[in-house]
N, CA, C and O of each residue as an XYZ file, in Angstrom:
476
protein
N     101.569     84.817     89.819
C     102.926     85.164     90.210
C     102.895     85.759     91.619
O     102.284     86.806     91.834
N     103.414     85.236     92.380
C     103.739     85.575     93.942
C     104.852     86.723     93.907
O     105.934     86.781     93.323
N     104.022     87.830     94.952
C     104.845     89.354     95.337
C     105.768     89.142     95.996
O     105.738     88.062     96.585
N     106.851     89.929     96.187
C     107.908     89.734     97.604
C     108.738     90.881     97.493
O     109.434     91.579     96.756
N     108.292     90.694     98.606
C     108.916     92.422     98.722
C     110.327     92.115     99.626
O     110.550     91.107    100.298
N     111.089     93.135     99.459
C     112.622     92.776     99.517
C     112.782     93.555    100.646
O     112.936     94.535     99.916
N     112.939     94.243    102.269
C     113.055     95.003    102.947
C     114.709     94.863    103.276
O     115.297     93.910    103.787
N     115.303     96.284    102.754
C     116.445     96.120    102.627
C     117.630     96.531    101.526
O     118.857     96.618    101.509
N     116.350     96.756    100.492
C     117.337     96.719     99.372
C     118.110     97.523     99.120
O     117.850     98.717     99.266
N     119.357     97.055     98.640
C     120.203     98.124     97.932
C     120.850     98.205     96.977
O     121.253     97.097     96.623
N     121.283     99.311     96.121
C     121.805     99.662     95.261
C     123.574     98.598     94.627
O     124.003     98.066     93.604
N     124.035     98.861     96.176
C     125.287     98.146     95.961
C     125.458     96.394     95.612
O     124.927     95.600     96.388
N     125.853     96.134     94.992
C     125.848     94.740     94.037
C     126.815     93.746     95.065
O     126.886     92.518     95.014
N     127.245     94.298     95.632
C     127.889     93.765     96.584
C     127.274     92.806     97.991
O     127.806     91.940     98.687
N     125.948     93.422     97.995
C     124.889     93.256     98.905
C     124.037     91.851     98.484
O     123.589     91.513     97.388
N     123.994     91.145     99.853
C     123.223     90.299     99.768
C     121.794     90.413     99.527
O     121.164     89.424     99.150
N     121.151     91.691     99.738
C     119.869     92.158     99.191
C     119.246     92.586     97.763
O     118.067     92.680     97.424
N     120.875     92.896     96.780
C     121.162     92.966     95.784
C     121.121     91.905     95.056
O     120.923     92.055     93.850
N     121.274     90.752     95.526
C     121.624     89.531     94.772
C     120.040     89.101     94.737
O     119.500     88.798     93.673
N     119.561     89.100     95.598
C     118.378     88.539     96.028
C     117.414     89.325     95.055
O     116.820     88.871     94.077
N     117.403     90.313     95.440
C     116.040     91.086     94.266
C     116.166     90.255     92.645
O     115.218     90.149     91.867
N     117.686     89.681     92.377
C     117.765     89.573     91.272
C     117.730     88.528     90.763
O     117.681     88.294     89.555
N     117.758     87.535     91.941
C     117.609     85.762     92.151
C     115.778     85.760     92.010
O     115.159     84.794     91.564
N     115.284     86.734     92.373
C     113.791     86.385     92.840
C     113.305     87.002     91.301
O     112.474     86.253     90.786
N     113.536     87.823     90.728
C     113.425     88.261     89.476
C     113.633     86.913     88.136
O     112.879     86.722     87.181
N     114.785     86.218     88.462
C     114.963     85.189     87.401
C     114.169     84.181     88.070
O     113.876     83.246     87.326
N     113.746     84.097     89.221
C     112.821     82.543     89.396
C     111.480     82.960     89.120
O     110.545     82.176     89.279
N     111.296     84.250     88.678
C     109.934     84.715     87.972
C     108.937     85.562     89.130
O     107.825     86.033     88.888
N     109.502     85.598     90.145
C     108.896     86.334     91.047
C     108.352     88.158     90.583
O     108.826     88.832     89.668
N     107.184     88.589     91.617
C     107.246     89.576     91.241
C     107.819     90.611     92.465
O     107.126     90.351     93.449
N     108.493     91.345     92.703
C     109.589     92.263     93.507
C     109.519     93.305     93.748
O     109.943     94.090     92.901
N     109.005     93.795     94.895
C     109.200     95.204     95.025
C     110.913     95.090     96.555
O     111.031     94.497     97.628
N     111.777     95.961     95.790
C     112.418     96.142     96.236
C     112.413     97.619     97.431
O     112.330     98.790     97.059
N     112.499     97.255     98.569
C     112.427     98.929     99.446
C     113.614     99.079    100.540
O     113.931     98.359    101.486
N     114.077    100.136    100.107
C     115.631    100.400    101.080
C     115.215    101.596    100.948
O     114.156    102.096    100.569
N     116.655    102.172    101.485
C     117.037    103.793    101.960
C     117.602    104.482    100.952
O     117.398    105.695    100.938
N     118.503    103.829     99.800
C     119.234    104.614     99.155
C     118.670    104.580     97.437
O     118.322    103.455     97.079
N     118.587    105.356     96.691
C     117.838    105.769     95.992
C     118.852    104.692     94.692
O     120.082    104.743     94.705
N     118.164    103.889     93.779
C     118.879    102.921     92.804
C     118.029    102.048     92.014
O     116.815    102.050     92.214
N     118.536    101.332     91.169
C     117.745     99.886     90.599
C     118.577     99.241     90.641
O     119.789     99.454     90.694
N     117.787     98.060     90.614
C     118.410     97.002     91.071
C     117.739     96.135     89.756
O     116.517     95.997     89.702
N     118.544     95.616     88.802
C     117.877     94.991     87.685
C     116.505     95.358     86.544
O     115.685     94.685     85.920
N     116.844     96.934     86.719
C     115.646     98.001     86.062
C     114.302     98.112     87.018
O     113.359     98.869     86.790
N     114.411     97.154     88.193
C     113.324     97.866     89.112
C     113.748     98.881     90.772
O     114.316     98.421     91.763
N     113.228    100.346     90.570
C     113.213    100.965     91.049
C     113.198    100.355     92.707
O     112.398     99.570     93.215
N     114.533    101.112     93.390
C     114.138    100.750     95.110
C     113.367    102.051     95.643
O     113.676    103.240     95.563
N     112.522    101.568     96.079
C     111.294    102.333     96.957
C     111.668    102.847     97.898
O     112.073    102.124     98.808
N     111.688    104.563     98.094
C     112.260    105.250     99.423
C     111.073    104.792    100.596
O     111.293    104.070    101.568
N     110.145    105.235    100.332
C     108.839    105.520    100.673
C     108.017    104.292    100.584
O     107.959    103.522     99.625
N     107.212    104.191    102.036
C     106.775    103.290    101.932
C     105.281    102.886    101.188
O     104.232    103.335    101.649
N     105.301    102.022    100.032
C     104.277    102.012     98.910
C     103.594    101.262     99.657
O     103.810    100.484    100.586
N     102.089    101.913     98.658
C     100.934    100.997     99.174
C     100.762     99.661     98.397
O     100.352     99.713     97.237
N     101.015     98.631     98.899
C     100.888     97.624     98.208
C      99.561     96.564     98.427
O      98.844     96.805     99.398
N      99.313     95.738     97.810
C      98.582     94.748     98.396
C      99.101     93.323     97.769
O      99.886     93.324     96.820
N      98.681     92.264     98.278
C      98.661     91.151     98.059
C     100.093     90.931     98.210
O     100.602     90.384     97.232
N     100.912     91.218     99.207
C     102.295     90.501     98.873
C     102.202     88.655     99.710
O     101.450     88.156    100.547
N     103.070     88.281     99.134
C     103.057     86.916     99.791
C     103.964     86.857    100.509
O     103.627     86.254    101.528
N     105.285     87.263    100.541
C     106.693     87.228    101.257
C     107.445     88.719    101.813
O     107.666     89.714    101.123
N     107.651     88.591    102.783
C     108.479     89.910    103.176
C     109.819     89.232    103.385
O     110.011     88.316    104.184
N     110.780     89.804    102.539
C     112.712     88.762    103.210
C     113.123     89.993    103.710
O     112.847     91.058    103.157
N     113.853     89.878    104.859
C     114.239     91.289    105.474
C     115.757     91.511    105.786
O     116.379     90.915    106.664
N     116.260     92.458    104.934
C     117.927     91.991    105.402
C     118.341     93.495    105.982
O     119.345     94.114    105.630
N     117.323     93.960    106.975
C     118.079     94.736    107.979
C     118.125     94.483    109.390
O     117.348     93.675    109.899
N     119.025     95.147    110.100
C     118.792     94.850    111.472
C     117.826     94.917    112.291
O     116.962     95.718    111.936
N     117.496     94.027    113.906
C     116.719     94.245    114.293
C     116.367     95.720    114.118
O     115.556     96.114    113.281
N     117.229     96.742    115.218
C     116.941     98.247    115.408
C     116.591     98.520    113.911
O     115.445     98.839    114.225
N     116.589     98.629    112.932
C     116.247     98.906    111.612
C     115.093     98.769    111.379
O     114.607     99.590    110.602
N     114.292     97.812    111.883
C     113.216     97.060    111.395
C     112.027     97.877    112.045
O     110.926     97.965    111.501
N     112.393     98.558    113.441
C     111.194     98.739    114.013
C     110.470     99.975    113.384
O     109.256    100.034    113.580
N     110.971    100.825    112.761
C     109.965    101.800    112.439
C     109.311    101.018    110.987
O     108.978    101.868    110.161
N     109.110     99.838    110.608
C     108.604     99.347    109.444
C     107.608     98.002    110.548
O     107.102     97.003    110.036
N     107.555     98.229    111.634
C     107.123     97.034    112.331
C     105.315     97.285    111.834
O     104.767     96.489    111.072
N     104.714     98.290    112.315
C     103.011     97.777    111.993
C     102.832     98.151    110.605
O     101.657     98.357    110.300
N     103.888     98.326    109.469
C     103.152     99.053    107.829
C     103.815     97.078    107.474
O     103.131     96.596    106.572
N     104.629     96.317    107.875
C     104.624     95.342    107.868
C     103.559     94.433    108.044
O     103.214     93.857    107.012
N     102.954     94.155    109.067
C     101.952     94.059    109.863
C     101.122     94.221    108.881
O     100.713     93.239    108.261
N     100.798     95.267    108.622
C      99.900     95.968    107.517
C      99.158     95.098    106.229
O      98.078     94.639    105.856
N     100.693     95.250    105.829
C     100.533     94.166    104.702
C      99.485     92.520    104.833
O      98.909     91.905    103.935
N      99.566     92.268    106.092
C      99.122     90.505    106.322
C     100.102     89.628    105.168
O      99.497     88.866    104.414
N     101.383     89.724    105.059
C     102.193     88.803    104.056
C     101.736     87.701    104.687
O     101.208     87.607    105.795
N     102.034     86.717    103.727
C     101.569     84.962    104.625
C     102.965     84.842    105.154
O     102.946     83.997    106.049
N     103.915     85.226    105.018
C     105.294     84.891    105.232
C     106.714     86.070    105.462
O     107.307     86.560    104.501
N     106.993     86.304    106.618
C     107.833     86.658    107.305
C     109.333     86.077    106.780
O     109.338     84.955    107.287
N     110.721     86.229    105.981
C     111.767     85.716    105.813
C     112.567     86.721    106.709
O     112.349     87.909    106.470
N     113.381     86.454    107.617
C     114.498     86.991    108.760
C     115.695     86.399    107.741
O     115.794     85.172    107.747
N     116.420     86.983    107.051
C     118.100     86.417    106.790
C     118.501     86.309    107.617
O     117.801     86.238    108.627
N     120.423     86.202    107.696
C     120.758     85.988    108.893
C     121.317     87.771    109.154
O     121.598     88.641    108.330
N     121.309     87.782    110.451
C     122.001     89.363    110.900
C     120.499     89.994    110.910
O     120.429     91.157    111.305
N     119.429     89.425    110.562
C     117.838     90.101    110.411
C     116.983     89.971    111.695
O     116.012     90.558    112.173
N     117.817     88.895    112.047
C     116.763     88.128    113.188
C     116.401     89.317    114.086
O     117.049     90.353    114.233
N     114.960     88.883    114.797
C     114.282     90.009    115.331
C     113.568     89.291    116.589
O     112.625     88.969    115.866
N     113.198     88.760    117.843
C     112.308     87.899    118.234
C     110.828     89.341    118.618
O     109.633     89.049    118.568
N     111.154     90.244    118.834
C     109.926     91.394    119.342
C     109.239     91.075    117.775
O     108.070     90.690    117.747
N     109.997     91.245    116.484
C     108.582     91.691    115.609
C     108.189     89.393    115.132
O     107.275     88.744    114.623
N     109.339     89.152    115.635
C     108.791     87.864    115.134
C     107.622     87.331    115.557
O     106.809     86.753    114.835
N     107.472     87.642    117.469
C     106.385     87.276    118.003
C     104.896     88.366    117.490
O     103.701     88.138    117.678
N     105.300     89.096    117.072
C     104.026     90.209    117.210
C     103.393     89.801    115.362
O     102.232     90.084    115.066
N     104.613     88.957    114.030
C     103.941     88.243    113.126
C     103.116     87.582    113.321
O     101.934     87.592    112.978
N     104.049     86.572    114.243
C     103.040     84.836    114.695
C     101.557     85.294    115.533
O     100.578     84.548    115.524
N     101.562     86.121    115.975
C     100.215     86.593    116.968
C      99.121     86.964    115.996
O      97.914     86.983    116.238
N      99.752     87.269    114.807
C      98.880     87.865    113.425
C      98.778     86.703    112.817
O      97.951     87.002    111.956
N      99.146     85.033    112.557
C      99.244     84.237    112.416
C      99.789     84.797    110.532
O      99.224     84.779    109.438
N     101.034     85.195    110.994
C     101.919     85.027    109.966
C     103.178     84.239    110.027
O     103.684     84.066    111.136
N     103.682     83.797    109.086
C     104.735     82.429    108.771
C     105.878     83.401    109.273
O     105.937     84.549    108.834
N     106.879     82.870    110.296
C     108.124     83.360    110.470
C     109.151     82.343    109.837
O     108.853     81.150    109.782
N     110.308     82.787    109.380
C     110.879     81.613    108.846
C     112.512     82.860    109.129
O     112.677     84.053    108.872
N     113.594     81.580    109.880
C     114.874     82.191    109.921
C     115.784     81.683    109.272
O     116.483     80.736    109.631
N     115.856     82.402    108.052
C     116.450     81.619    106.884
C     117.240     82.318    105.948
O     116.897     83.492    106.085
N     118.207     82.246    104.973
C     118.323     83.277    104.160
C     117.802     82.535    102.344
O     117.923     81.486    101.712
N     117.341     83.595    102.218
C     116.388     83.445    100.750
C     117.342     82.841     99.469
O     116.913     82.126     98.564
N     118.656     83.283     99.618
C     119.120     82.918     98.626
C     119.307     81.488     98.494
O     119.138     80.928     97.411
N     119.849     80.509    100.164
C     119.791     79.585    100.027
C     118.681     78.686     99.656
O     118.748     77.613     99.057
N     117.450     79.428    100.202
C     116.231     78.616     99.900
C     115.825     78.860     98.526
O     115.000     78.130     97.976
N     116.350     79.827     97.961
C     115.805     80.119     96.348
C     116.579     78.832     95.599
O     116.060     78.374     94.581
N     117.729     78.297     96.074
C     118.811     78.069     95.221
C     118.812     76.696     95.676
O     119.450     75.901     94.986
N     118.031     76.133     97.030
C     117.699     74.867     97.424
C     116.310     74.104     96.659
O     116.026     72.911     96.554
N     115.783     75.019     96.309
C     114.366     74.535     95.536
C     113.338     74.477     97.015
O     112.615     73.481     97.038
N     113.231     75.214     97.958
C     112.387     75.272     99.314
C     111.734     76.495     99.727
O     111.094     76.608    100.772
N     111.913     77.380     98.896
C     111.694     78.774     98.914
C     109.919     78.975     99.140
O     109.427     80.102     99.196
């Protein structure tokens, strides 16, 4: 079962990051969800703090560039094989500094690709 970590998540159901933790949950994925505001999202806990993880395969990121940068080298960190930018995510500073790590950038949003069968 492939990790994916959700950067972004939130509480509110309203949220496209919301939907997603819960799309990636029914296609059997395994999910760590990590945002700012303290919630679950389908009985799994969103992560204030940034956990030590290993082996993730996917990072989908649904915050803004300026958002992104204090998560830029614990990203990095990780070595995900795969970088997901939604839209409003796009970043080109941390995109180039993935690809230099020879990680997968992809500018896409997850739900469509979950829901296209391309994910």
């Amino acid at each position: 079962m492939l990790k994916i970590m959700v950067l972004g998540a939130s509480p509110n159901r309203q949220r496209f990051s919301n939907t997603c933790v819960k799309s990636l949950i029914r296609y059997g994925y395994e999910v760590i969800p990590l945002g700012i505001k303290a919630g679950k999202i389908a009985g799994r806990p969103i992560r204030q703090n940034i956990p030590a993880e290993k082996d993730i395969h996917t990072v989908t990121i649904y915050l803004n560039a300026r958002n992104q940068q204090e998560y830029y080298d614990y990203l990095l960190s990780l070595r995900p094989q795969r970088i997901i930018f939604n839209p409003g995510a796009e970043n080109p500073e941390l995109k180039e500094k993935a690809q230099k790590k020879d990680i997968e950038v992809v500018e896409d949003c997850t739900l469509i690709m979950l829901n296209s069968g391309y994910f």
